[in-house]
C-alpha angles and dihedrals in degrees: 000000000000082000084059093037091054095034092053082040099060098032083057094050088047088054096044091046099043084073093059100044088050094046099115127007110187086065080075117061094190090063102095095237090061088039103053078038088057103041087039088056088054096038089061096044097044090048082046090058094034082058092055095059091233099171103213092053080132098064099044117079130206128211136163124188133214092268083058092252115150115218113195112198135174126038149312125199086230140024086240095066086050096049084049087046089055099034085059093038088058095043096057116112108248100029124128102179145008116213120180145200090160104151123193118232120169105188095062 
């Protein structure tokens, strides 16, 4: 009878606490949904910048966490092509925030 009673209880406290872990799942970027959010939001900024013809695309890298904020990280040959980089960024649907280290370097 106490075997029944502990198993039911904690049965019971594994169902009531399931609700709160998955509460929310963007908060865990390891949970698939934040994750395809996440990947979706730097595909369409890096064909974005793919589509302007910036030339040095390869050096710059894309990356979006799980709050939808872009980070933008590598080099340009000009301060132009950064100042492009970020404008797009900032002008894709679903991003909160745009951060930068983007550095120029001319001679890459």
């Amino acid at each position: 009878m106490k075997m029944t009673t502990l198993a039911t209880s904690l049965l019971l406290a594994g169902v009531l606490a399931a609700p709160i872990a998955l509460a929310n799942p963007d908060t865990d970027r390891s949970h698939p949904k934040a994750f395809v959010k996440d990947s979706v939001i730097t595909t369409k900024i890096k064909s974005k910048l793919a589509a302007e013809h910036i030339t040095s695309l390869g050096r710059i890298h894309v990356d979006t966490d799980e709050n939808g904020v872009v980070w933008l990280t590598g080099s340009a040959r000009s301060q132009e092509a950064i100042d492009r980089a970020m404008s797009i960024a900032r002008e894709t649907e679903g991003v909160k925030d745009v951060k930068s280290t983007l550095k120029v370097r001319k001679d890459d």
